[in-house]
TORMARVO-885876 format. One line per 2 residues: number of its first residue (from 1); their letters; for each residue x, y, z of C-alpha. Coordinates in steps of 0.2 Angstrom, whole numbers, plus 2048, in hexadecimal, padded with zeros to 3 digits. Layout:
<pts>
NUM> A> X/Y/Z ~ ...;
</pts>
This chain:
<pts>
1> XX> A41/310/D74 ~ A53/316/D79;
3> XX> A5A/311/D6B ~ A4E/319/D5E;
5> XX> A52/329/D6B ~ A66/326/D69;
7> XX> A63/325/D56 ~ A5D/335/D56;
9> XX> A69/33C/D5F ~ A73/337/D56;
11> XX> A6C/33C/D46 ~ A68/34D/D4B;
13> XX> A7A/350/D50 ~ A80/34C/D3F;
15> XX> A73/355/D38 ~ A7B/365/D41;
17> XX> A8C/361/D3E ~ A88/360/D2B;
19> XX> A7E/370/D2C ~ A8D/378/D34;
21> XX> A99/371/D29 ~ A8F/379/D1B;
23> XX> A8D/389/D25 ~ AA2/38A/D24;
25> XX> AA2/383/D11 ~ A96/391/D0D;
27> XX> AA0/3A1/D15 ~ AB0/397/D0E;
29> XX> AA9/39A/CFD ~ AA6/3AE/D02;
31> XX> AB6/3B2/D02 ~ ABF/3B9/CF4;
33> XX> AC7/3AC/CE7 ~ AD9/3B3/CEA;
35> XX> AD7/3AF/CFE ~ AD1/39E/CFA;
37> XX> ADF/39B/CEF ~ AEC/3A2/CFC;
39> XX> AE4/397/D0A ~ AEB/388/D07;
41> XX> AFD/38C/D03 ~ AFE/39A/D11;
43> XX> AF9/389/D1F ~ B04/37F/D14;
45> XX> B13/38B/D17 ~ B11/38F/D29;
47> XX> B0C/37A/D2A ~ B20/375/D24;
49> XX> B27/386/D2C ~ B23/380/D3C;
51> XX> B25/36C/D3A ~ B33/36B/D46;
53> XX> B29/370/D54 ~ B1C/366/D53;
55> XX> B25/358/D49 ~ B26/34E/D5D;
57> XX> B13/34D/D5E ~ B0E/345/D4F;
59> XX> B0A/333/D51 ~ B12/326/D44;
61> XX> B0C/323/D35 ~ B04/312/D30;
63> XX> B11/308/D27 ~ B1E/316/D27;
65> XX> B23/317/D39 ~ B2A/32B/D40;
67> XX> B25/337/D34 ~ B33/33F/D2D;
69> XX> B43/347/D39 ~ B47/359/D35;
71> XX> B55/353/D2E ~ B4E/349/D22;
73> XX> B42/357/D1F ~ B51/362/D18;
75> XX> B57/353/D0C ~ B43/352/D06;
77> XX> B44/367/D01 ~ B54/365/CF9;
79> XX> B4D/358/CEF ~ B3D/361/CEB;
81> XX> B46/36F/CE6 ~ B50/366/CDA;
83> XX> B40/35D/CD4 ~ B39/36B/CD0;
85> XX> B48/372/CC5 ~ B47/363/CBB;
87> XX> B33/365/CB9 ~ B38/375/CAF;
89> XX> B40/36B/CA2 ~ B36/35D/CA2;
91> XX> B26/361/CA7 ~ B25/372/CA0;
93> XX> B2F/371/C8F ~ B2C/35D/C8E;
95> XX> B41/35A/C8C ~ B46/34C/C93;
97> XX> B54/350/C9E ~ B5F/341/CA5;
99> XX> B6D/347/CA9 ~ B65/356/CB6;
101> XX> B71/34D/CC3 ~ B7F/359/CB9;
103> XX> B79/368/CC1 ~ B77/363/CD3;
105> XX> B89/35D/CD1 ~ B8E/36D/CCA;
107> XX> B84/377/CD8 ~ B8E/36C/CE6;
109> XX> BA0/36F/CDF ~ B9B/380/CDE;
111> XX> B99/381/CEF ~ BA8/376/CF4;
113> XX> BB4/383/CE9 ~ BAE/391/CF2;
115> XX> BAA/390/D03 ~ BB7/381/D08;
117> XX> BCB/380/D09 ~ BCC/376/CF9;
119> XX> BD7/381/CF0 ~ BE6/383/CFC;
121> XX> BF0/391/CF3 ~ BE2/39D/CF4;
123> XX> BDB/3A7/D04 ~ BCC/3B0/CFF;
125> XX> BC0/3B5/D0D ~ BAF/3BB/D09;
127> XX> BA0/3BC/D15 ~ BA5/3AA/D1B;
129> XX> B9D/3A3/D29 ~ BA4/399/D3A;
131> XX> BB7/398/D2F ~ BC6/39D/D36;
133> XX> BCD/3AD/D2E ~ BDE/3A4/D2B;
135> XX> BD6/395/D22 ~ BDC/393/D10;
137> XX> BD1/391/D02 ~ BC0/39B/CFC;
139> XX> BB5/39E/D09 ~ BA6/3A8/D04;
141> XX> B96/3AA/D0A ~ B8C/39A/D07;
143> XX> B7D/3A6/D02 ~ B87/3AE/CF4;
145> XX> B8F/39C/CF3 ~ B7A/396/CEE;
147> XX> B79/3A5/CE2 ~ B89/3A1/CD9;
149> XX> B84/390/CD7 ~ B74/392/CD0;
151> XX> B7B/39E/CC2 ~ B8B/391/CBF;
153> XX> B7D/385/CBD ~ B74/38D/CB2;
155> XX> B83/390/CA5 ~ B88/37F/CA7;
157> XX> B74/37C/CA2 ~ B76/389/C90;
159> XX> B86/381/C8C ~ B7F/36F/C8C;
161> XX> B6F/374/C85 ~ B76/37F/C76;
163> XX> B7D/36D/C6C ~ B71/362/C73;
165> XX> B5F/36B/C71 ~ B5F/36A/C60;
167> XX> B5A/357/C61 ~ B4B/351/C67;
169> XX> B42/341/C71 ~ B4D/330/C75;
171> XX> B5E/33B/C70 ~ B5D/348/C79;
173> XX> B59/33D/C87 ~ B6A/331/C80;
175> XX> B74/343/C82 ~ B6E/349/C92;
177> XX> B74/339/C99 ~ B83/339/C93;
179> XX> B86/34A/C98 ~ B80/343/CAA;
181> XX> B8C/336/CA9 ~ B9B/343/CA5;
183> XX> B97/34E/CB5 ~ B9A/33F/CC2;
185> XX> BAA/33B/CB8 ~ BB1/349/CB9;
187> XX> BAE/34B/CCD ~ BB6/33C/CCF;
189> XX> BC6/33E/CC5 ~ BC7/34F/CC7;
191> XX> BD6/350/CD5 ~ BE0/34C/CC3;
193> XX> BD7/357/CB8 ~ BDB/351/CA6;
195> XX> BEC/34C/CAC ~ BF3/35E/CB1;
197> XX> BF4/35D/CC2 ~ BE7/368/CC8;
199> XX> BDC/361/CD5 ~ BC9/368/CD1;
201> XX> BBE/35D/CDA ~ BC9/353/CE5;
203> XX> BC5/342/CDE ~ BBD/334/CE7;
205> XX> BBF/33D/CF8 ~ BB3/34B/CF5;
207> XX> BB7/35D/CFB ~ BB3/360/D0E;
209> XX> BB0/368/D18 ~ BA3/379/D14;
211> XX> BA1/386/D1C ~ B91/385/D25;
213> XX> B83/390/D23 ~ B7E/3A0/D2D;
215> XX> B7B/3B1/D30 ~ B8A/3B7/D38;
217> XX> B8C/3C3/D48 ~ B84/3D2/D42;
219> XX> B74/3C9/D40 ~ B75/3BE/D4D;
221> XX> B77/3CE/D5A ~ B68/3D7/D52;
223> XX> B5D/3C9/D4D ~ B62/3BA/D56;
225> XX> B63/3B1/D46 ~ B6F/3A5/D49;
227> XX> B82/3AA/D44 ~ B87/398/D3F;
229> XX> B7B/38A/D3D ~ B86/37C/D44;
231> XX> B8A/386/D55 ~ B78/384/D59;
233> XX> B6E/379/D61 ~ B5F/376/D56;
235> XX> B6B/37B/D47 ~ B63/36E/D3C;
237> XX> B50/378/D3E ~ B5A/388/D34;
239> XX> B62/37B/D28 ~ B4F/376/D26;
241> XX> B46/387/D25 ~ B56/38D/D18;
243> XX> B50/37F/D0C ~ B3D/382/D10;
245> XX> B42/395/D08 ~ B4B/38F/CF9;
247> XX> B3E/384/CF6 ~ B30/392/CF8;
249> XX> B3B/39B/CEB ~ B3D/38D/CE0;
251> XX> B29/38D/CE2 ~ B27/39E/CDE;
253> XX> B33/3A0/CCD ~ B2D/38E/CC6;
255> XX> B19/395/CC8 ~ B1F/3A7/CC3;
257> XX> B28/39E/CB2 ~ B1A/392/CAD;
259> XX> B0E/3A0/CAD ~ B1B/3AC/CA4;
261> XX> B1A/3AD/C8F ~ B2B/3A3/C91;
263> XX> B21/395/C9B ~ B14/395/C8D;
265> XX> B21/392/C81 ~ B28/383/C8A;
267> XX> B18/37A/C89 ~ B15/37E/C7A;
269> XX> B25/377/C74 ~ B1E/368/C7D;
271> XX> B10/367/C77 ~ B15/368/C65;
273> XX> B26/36F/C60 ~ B22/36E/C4E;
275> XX> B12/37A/C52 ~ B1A/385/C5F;
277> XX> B2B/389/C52 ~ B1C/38B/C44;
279> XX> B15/398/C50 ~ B25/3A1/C53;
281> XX> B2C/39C/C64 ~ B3E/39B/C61;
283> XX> B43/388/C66 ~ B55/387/C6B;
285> XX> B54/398/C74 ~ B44/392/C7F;
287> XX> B4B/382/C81 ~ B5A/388/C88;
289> XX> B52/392/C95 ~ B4A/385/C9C;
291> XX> B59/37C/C9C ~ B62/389/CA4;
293> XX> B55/38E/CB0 ~ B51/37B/CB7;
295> XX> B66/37B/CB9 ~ B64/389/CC2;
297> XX> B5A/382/CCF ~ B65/373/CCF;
299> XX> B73/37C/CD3 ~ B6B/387/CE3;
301> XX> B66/374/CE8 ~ B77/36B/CE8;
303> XX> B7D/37C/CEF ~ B74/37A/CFE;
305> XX> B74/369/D02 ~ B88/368/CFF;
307> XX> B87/376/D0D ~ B7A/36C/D16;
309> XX> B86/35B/D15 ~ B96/365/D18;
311> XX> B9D/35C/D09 ~ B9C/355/CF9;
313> XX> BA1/346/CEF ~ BA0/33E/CDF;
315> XX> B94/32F/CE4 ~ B87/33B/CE6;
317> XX> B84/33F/CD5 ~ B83/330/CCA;
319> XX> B76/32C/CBD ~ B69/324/CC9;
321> XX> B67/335/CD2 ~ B60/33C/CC0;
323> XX> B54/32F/CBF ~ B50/331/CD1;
325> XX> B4D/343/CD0 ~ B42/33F/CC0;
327> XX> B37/331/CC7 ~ B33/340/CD4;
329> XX> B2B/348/CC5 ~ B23/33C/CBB;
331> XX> B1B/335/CCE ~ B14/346/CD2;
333> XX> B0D/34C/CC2 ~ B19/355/CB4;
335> XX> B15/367/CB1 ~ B0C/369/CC5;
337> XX> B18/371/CD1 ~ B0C/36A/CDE;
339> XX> B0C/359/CD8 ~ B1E/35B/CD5;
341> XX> B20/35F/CE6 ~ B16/351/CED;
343> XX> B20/345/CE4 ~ B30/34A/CE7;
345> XX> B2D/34C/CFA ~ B25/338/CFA;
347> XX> B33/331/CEF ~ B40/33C/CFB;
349> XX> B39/333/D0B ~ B39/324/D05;
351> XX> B4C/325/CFF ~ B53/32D/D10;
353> XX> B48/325/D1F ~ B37/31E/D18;
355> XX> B3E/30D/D0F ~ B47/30A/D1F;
357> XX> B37/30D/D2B ~ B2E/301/D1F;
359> XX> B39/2F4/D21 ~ B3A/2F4/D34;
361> XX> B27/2F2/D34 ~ B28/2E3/D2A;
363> XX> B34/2DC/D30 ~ B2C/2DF/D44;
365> XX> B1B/2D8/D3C ~ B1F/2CA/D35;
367> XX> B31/2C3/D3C ~ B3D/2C6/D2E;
369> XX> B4D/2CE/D2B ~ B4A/2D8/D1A;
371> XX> B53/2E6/D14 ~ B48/2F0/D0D;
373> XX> B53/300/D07 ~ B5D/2F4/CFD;
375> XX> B4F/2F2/CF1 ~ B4A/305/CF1;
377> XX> B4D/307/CDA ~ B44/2F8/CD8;
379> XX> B35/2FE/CE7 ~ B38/30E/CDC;
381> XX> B35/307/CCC ~ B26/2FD/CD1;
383> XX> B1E/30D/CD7 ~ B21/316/CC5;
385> XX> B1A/307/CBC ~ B0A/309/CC6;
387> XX> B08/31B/CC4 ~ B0B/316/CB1;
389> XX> AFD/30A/CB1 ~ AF0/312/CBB;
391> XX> AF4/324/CBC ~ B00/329/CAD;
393> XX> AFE/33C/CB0 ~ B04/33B/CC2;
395> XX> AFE/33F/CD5 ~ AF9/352/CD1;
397> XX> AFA/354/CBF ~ AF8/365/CB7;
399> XX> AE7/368/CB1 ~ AEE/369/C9C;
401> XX> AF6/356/CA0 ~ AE8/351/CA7;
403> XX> ADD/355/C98 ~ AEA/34F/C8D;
405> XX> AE8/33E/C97 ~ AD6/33D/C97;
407> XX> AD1/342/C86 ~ ADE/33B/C7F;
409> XX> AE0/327/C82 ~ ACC/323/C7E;
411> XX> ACF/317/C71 ~ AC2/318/C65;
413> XX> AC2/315/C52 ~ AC7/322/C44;
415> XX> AB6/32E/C3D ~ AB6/326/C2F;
417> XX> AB9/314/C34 ~ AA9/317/C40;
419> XX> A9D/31D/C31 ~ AA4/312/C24;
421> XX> A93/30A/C1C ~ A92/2F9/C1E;
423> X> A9C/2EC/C13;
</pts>
């Protein structure tokens, strides 16, 4: 008898929790469409804004060990970002891009030219935070430093666009690479630049150190903000916020741009260059914006994590850093910020800490010694064949994908083949 009376109980409990669940569902759905749709992303923000603090008290996850350190959490954003960039020329206007590497390099050597004492013969302060006033060299302010990267990046984007848009599928993809190729080539032979002497890139070596970010003492003695982020103590928290705001930014434009007359041309061209010229939109010119708008964010990107790194060096921008930045795409769903944004923040973790977390699992589990990041393209390309398998469009594709996907791969036979008479 007690247990037909617990049985109720229990059912009458979970018969009010459902009741009040809908009670919540119901005044959720109340509230206008624009509060719903800023929900979600507002807890998101203030969710990653505030990672740092309560990063201590989240419990491991299953297989992955620690979730991610703040640290790794700014190489993540950097990576998104640069994720992103490329999902404007790939995702959007449907180019394939393999040489995007070209302008993370060129956003890092922007900053190593202008805020570091590469270039000995010159003393040019400006803004420059945590340097000595004596040092030699181009120190800038590392936030004019960004800017000024982004918009080198971006020229460097329209001058290899202009003579390689014109061509279409498997060679533009053949020319990107090769102009990928070019960029880490340069970086590392570029202490001899074309035989004349003039050290550019400092060869093999790399240029370091930057100059670190910060705000400087004005802000710091009316804000608190701190005036140099590697004096303080939880430094690495600004690194992280900094990149949480460039990634926010990259957010905003890459949104504000697919939903712009230029975005409608890029998918468009996507979907049909022949159609979209037919119906006016001019092809090289689009195509080179979004060439020089992915570039853009590129550059802000290798900026930042040049600054972040207090260096850079040429074996950070070789061809496998293209595809890498890719795969993030193609994971998270081309054309979907968010999915975008999912996949590049997964592939990221797994690449700085997650592989290695992995490994030490199996390894404690079942007794053996293997080391797991050794394998991480191969884990990586295992990954992309099963997405190609079983879920083509991605994580989080774009609803116009996704159609394209479901309507589009029902193989059925031709009208006519179907009502042919018989015989």
């Amino acid at each position: 008898m007690s247990s037909t009376a617990n049985r109720r109980s229990e059912w009458r409990s979970q018969v009010s929790e459902t009741l009040r669940f809908d009670a919540i569902r119901a005044q959720w759905r109340r509230l206008p469409r624009r509060v719903r749709g800023a929900a979600l992303p507002t807890i998101v923000i203030a969710l990653a804004f505030l990672y740092p603090y309560y990063r201590t008290w989240l419990p491991d996850i299953p297989i992955f060990g620690d979730v991610p350190t703040v640290d790794t959490g700014v190489t993540m954003l950097i990576y998104m970002m640069m994720a992103i960039g490329l999902n404007i020329v790939v995702g959007y206007a449907g180019l394939l891009d393999l040489g995007y590497v070209a302008f993370y390099a060129m956003g890092a050597y922007t900053a190593a030219w202008f805020a570091s004492p590469h270039f000995e013969n010159v003393h040019v302060h400006a803004g420059a935070i945590g340097v000595n006033p004596k040092a030699a060299g181009f120190h800038v302010s590392i936030w004019l430093v960004v800017v000024v990267a982004g918009i080198l990046s971006a020229i460097a984007g329209i001058l290899i666009g202009l003579p390689t848009l014109r061509l279409r599928g498997d060679y533009l993809a053949i020319v990107t690479l090769g102009f990928g190729e070019i960029m880490p080539q340069i970086a590392r032979n570029g202490d001899n630049l074309f035989g004349t002497g003039f050290n550019l890139t400092n060869g093999a070596q790399g240029i370091n150190p930057i100059d670190p970010p910060g705000f400087g003492a004005t802000l710091n003695r009316w804000l608190g903000l701190p005036e140099d982020f590697l004096t303080v103590s939880n430094g690495i928290n600004f690194f992280y916020w900094t990149a949480l705001v460039l990634l926010l930014f990259t957010v905003f434009c890459s949104v504000r741009l697919r939903d712009s007359r230029l975005g409608r041309a890029w998918i468009a061209i996507r979907e049909d260059e022949t159609a979209a010229a037919a119906m006016g939109v001019p092809l090289m010119r689009t195509k080179t914006w979004a060439y020089a708008a992915g570039a853009f964010f590129g550059g802000i990107a290798g900026a930042y994590y040049a600054a972040f790194k207090s260096g850079t060096f040429p074996d950070d921008f070789f061809f496998n850093i293209s595809v890498f930045i890719l795969c993030m795409v193609i994971l998270g769903g081309m054309g979907n910020v968010w999915g975008v944004l999912v996949g590049g923040g997964f592939l990221a973790y797994l690449n700085q800490e997650g592989l290695g977390n992995i490994g030490q699992e199996i390894n404690k589990n079942l007794g053996t010694n293997i080391d797991v990041p050794l394998y991480q393209f191969g884990i990586f390309g295992v990954i992309l064949v099963v997405m190609m398998l079983f879920r083509p469009q991605g994580l989080i594709p774009s609803e116009r994908r996704k159609m394209e996907f479901e309507e589009g791969v029902a193989d059925e036979p031709l009208y006519d083949v179907r009502h042919a008479p018989d015989g």
